[in-house]
C-alpha positions as CSV (number, residue, x, y, z in Angstrom):
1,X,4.9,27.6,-20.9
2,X,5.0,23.7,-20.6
3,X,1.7,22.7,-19.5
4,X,-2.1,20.4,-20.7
5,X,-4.1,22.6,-22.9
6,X,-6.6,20.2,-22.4
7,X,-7.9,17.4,-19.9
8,X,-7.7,13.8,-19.7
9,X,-11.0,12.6,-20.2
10,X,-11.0,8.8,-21.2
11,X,-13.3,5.3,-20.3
12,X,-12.5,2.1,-20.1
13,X,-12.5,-0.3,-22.7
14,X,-14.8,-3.4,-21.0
15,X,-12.4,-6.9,-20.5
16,X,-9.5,-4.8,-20.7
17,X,-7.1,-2.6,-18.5
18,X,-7.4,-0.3,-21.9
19,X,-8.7,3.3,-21.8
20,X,-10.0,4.9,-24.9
21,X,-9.4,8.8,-25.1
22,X,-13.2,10.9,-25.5
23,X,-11.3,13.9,-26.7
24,X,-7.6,14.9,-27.9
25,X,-5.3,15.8,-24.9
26,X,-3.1,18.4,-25.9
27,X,0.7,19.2,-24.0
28,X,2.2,21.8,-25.0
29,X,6.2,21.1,-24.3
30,X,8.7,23.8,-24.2
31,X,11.3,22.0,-26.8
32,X,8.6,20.7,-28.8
33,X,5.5,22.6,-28.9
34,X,1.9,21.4,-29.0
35,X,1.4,18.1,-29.2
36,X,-2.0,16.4,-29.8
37,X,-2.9,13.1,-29.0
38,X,-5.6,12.4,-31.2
39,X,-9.9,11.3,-29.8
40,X,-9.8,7.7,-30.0
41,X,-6.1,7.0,-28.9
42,X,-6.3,3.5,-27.0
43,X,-3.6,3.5,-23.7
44,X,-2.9,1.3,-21.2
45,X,-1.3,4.0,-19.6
46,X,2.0,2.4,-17.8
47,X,2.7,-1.5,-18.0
48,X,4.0,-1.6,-14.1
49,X,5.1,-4.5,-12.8
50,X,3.6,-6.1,-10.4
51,X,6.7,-6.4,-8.5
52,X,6.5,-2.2,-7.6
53,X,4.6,-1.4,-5.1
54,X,1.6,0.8,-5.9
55,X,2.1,3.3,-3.0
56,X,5.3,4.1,-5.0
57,X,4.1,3.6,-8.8
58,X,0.7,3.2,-9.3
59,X,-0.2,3.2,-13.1
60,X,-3.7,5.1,-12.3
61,X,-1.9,7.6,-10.1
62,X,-2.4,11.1,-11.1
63,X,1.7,11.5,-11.5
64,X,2.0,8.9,-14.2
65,X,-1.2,8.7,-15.8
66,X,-1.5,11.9,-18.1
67,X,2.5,11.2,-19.0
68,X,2.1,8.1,-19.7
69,X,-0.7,8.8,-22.5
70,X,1.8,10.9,-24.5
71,X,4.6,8.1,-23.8
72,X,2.1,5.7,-25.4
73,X,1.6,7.9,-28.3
74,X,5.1,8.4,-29.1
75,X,6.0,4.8,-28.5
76,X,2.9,3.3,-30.6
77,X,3.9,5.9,-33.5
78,X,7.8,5.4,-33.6
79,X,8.2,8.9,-32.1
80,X,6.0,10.7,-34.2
81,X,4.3,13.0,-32.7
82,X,3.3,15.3,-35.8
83,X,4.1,15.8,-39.6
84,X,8.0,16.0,-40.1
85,X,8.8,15.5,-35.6
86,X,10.3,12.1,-34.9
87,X,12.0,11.5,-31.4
88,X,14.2,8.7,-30.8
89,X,12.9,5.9,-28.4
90,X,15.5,7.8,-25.7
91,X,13.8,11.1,-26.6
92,X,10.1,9.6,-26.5
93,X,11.0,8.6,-22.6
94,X,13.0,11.9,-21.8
95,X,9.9,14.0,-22.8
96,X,7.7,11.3,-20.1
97,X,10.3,12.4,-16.9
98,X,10.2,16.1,-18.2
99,X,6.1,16.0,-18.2
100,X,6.0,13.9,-14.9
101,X,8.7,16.9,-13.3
102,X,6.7,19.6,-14.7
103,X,3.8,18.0,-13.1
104,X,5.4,17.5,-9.5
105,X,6.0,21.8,-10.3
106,X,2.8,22.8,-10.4
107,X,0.2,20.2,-9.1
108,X,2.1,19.4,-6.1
109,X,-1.0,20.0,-3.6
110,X,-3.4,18.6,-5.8
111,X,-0.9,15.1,-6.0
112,X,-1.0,15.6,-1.9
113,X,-4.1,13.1,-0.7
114,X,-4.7,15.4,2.3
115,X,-5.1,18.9,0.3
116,X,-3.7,22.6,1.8
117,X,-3.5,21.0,5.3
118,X,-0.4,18.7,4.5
119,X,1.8,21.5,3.7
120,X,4.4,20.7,6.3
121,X,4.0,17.3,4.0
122,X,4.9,19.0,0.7
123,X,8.7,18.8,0.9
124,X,8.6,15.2,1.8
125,X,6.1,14.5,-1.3
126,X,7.9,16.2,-3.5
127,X,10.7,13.9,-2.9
128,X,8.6,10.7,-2.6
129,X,6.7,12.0,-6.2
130,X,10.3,12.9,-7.8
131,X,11.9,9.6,-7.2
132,X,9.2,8.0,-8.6
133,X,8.9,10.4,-11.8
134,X,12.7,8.8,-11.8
135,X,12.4,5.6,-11.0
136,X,9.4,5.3,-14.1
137,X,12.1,7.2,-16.8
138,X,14.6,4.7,-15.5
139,X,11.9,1.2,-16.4
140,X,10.9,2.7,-19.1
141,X,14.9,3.3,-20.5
142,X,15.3,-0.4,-19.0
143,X,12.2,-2.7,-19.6
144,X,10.3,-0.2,-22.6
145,X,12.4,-1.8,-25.8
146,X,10.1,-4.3,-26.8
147,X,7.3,-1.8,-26.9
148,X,8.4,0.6,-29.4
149,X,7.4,0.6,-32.2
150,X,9.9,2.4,-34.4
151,X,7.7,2.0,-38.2
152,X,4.8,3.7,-36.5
């Protein structure tokens, strides 16, 4: 089953919009397995830009925050995500849309601000929270280049 093993549990690195990562997050993805991203891990989670409004994209919105750790990861370490797995740049941002998808799936009411009362809402959010999973693969396929990092 595709799902976090583990939380995200980071703080904030003081002067900077940089989190540091208090213990390994763990995903396990159903074409890759486990992956661990390791205590320590600095993120800035997703470089948005200002131009996207942040009731669409926010970069500290639960939808994109968690993916965008891994993305880091795998952009920061040339797709490397373990000993003898390397993804291709297109791979790296394929795996952040499937984790943001998989995350509409199951935290749907959790992503809905007003909890088990908005379920007439649910449809609509889905849609909204969907688009935006897309819209975030599509910058990152456009705009993401000059952050990868292919030596790793």
């Amino acid at each position: 089953m595709t799902r976090f093993i583990t939380q995200l549990q980071v703080e904030p690195i003081i002067g900077t919009t940089k989190r540091k990562l208090l213990s390994p997050l763990v995903y396990d993805d159903e074409l890759l397995g486990a992956i661990t991203i390791p205590r320590d891990y600095v993120t800035d989670y997703a470089s948005i830009p200002k131009w996207i409004p942040r009731w669409f994209l926010d970069q500290d919105g639960p939808l994109i925050r968690i993916a965008s750790v891994v993305h880091d990861f795998g952009y920061t370490r040339g797709g490397r995500y373990r000993y003898g797995v390397r993804l291709s740049r297109e791979q790296v941002d394929a795996l952040f849309e499937r984790i943001m998808l998989r995350m509409i799936e199951e935290y749907l009411p959790v992503l809905v601000k007003n909890g088990p009362a908005a379920d007439e809402a649910h449809p609509i959010a889905k849609q909204r929270y969907t688009l935006a999973a897309k819209a975030a693969h599509k910058a990152v396929r456009i705009f993401g280049g000059s952050h990868w990092s292919p030596r790793g």
